[in-house]
C-alpha positions as CSV (number, residue, x, y, z in Angstrom):
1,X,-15.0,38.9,113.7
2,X,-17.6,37.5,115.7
3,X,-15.4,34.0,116.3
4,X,-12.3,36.2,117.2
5,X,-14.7,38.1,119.5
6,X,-16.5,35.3,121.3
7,X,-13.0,33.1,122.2
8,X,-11.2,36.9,123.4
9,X,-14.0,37.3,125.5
10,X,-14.7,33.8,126.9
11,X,-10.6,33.8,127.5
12,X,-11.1,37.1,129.7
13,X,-14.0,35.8,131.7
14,X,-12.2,32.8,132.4
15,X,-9.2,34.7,134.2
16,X,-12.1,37.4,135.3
17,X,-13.9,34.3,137.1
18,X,-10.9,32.5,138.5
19,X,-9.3,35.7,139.9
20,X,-12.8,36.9,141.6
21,X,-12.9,33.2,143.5
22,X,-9.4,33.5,144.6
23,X,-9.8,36.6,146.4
24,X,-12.4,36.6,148.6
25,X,-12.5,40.2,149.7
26,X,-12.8,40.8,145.5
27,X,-15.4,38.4,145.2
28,X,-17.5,40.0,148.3
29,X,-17.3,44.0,147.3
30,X,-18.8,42.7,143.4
31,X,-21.7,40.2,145.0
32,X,-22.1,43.3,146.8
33,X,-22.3,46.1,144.4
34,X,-24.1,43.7,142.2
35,X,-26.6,43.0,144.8
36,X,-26.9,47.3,145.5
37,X,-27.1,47.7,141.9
38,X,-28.9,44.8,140.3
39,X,-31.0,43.4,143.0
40,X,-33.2,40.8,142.2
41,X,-33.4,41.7,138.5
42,X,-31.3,40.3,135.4
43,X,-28.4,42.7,134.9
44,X,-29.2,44.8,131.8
45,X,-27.0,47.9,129.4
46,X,-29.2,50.2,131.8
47,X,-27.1,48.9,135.0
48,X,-23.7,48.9,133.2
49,X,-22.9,52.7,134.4
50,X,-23.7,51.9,138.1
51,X,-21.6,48.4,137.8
52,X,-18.1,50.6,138.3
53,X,-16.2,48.0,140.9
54,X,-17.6,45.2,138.2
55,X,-16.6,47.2,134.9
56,X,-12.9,47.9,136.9
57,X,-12.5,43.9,137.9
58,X,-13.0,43.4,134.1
59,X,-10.4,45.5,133.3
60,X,-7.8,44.7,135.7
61,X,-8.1,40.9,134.2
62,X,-7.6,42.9,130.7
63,X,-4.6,43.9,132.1
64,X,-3.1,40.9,134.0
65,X,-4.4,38.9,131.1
66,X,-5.2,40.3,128.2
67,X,-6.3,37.5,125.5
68,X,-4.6,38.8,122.8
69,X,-1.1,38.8,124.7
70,X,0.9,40.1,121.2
71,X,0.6,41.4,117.9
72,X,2.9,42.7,115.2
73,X,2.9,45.4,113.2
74,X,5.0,46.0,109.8
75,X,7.2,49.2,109.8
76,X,6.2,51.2,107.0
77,X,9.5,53.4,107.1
78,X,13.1,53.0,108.3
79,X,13.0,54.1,111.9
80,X,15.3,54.7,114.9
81,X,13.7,53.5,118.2
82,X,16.0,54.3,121.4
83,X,19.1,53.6,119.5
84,X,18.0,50.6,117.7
85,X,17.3,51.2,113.7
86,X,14.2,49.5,112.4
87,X,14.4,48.9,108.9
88,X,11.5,49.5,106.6
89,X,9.2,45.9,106.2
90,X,10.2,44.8,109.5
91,X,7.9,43.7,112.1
92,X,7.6,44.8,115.3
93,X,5.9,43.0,117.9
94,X,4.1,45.1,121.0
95,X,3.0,42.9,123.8
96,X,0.2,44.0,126.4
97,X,1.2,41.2,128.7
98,X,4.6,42.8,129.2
99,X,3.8,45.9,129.1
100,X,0.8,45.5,131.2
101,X,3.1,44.3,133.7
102,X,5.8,46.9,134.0
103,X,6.2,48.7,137.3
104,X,6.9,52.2,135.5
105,X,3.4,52.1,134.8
106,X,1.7,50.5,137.6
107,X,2.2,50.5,141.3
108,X,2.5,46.4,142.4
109,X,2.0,45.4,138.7
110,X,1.8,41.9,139.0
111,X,-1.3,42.2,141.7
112,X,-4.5,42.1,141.4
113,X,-5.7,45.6,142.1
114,X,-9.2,46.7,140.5
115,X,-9.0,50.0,142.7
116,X,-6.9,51.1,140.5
117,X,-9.0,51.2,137.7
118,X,-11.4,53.6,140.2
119,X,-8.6,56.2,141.3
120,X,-9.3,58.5,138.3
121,X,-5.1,58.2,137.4
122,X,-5.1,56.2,134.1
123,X,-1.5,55.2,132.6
124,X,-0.2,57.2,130.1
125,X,-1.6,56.3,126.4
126,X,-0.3,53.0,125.1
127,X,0.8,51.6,128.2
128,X,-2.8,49.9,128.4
129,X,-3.7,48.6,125.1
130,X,-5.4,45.2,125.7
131,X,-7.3,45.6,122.3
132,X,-4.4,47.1,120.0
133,X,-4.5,50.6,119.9
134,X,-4.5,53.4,116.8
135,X,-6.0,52.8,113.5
136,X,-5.4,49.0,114.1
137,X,-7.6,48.5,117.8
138,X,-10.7,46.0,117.8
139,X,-13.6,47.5,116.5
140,X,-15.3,45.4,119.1
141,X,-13.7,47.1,122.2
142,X,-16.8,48.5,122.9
143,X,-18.9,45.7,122.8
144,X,-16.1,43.1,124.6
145,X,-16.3,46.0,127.6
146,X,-20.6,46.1,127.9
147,X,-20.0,42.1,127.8
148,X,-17.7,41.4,130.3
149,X,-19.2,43.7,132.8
150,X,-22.6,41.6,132.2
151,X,-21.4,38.5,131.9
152,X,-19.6,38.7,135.1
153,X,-22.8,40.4,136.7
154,X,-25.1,37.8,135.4
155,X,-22.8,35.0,136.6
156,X,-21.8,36.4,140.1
157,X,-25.9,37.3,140.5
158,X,-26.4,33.8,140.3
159,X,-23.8,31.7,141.7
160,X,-20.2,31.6,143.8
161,X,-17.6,29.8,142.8
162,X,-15.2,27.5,144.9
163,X,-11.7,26.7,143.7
164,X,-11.0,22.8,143.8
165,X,-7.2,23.8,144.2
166,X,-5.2,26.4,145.5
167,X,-3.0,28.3,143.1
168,X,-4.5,30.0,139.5
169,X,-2.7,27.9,136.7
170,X,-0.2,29.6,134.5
171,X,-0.9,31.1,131.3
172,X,-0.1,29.2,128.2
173,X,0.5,31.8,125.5
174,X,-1.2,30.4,122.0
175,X,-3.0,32.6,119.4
176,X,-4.5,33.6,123.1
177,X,-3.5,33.6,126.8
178,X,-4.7,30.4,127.9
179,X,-4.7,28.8,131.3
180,X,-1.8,26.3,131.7
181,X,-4.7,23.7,132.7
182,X,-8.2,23.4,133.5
183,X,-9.2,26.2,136.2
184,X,-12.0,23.8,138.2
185,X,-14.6,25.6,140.2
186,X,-17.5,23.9,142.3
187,X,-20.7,26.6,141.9
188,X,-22.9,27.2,144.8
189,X,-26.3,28.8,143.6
190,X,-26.7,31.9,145.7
């Protein structure tokens, strides 16, 4: 558990970091909440509740890249899904990544959009599932979630990063979603 926990979340802070330097307007309103919220301090569990822009830039990277991009599950009776008959024992395979993506559940899914995390309207149950979902989700949801918001505010707090290039690599599906390649950044202390 705590291996399986440590590469997901690394993986997500990866895209979480990347995305944040190529988008400087993204990268200004979380410096700046940080900065409002933080201050001078370390960031600590008692800032995570006013950390909302940082919390929702972690989970818009959940949903443009979620680090576990697929899992199956084994059909425990025959069923019929919209038309198609599922025989008992198979195994079906649900994919965030696609669904993550589809435009019946998000407005310009393939942007980068943390607002939308912020706008109260949450899609409809199990068109977000970045951690399973049902009697199957990660028990460490939780604790991935309080992580990624302070990891990013600790990191941010303390330094920008510069891409060396111009374009995000693509993702290279293994066990996790991967970068394609290297994602170089030169870090300026702030």
């Amino acid at each position: 558990i705590l291996l399986a926990g440590h590469e997901t979340t690394a993986i997500a802070l990866t895209w979480a970091l990347a995305l944040i330097a190529y988008q400087p307007s993204v990268r200004e309103r979380i410096e700046s909440e940080i900065a409002a919220v933080v201050g001078d301090e370390t960031p600590r569990f008692e800032h995570v509740a006013d950390l909302r822009y940082t919390a929702a830039v972690f989970e818009e990277v959940l949903r443009l890249y979620p680090p576990v991009w697929a899992f199956g599950r084994r059909v425990m009776a025959d069923a019929d899904l919209l038309g198609y008959r599922i025989p008992r024992g198979s195994v079906v395979t649900m994919s965030p990544y696609v669904t993550h993506r589809n435009p019946r559940y998000y407005t310009d899914p393939l942007a980068f959009v943390p607002d939308r995390w912020l706008e109260g309207e949450k899609p409809p149950k199990f068109a977000f599932f970045p951690f399973s979902a049902g009697a199957y989700a990660c028990i460490g949801e939780g604790l991935a979630r309080l992580e990624g918001t302070l990891a990013l505010a600790t990191i941010i707090a303390r330094v920008r990063l510069i891409p060396t290039d111009t374009n995000l690599p693509k993702v290279a599906p293994q066990m996790t979603l991967r970068p394609s390649r290297p994602i170089v950044m030169k870090p300026l202390h702030r």
